[in-house]
C-alpha positions, 0 to 999 in steps of 0.5 A, spaced: 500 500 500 505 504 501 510 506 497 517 510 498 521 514 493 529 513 496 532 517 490 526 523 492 528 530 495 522 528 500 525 525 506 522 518 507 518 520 514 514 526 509 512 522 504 508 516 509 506 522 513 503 524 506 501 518 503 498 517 509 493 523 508 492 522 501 489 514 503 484 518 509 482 523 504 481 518 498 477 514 503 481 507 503 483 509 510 477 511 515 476 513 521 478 508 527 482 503 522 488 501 524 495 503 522 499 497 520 504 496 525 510 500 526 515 493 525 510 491 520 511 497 515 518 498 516 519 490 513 514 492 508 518 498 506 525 495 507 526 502 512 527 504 518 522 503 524 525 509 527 523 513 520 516 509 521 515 512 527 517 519 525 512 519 521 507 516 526 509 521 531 508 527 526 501 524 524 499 523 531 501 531 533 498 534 526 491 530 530 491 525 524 492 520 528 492 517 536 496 511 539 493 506 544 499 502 548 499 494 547 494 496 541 498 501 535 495 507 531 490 508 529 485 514 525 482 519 529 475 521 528 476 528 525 481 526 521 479 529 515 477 534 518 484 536 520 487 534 514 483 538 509 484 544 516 491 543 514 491 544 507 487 549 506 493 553 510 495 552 502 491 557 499 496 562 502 501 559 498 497 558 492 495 566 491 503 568 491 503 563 486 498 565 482 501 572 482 507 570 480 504 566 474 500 572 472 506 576 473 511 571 467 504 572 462 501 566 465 493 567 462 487 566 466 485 561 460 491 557 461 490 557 469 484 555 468 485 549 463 490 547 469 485 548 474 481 543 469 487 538 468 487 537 476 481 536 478 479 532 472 485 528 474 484 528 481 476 525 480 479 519 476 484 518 481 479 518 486 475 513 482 481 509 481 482 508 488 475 508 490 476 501 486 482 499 490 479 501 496 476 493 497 483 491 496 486 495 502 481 494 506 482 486 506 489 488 506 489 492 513 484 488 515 489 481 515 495 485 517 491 487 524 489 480 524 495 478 523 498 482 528 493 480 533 496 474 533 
């Protein structure tokens, strides 16, 4: 389900912090889901547990995320809610970068094809993963049994 990217610029602990949010977002983690454990993932991932805890110290802070003692983490309730919070916060960013685009001679007509581009493409992302939600699910539901026992 996770994928890293080594030879990215990224460090390895952003882009499952980031991932992370993209599956809540996409709905193929819900609320209340368990995380795969932090021993689990970093075999899966051939990466250090403490780069996995890293990411999970990071969700957990943004509110994303809650730990239970002897039980893992898991999802909280408003996590949605809290990462689209933290996104918006983005919007800022954005307008500076509209007005540099304007500035280079940028029209609003490509903008807005852009705009188009990526929502278009984020729908048939969202499909495409609403698709593998199933497959997921079953994925993190083995490995919370698996690591029941």
């Amino acid at each position: 389900m996770f994928q890293v990217d080594p030879m990215s610029r990224t460090p390895v602990y952003e882009q499952i912090v980031d991932q992370t949010e993209r599956f809540i977002l996409a709905g193929i983690i819900n609320a209340n889901d368990k995380l795969p454990s932090v021993r689990n993932l970093s075999v899966e991932l051939a990466i250090n547990p403490n780069t996995i805890q890293k990411s999970y110290t990071e969700l957990d802070r943004r509110g994303v995320i809650y730990s239970v003692p002897g039980k893992g983490c898991f999802v909280s309730e408003d996590a949605v809610e809290k990462i689209g919070g933290n996104r918006r916060m983005k919007l800022e960013e954005l307008k500076k970068l509209l007005i540099e685009l304007k500035l280079a001679g940028i029209t609003y007509r490509e903008l807005e094809e852009c705009l188009k581009a990526a929502y278009s493409d984020t729908l048939v992302d969202s499909m495409s993963q609403w698709e593998k939600k199933e497959d997921a699910a079953v994925e993190i539901t083995k490995r919370g049994e698996e690591e029941q026992k």
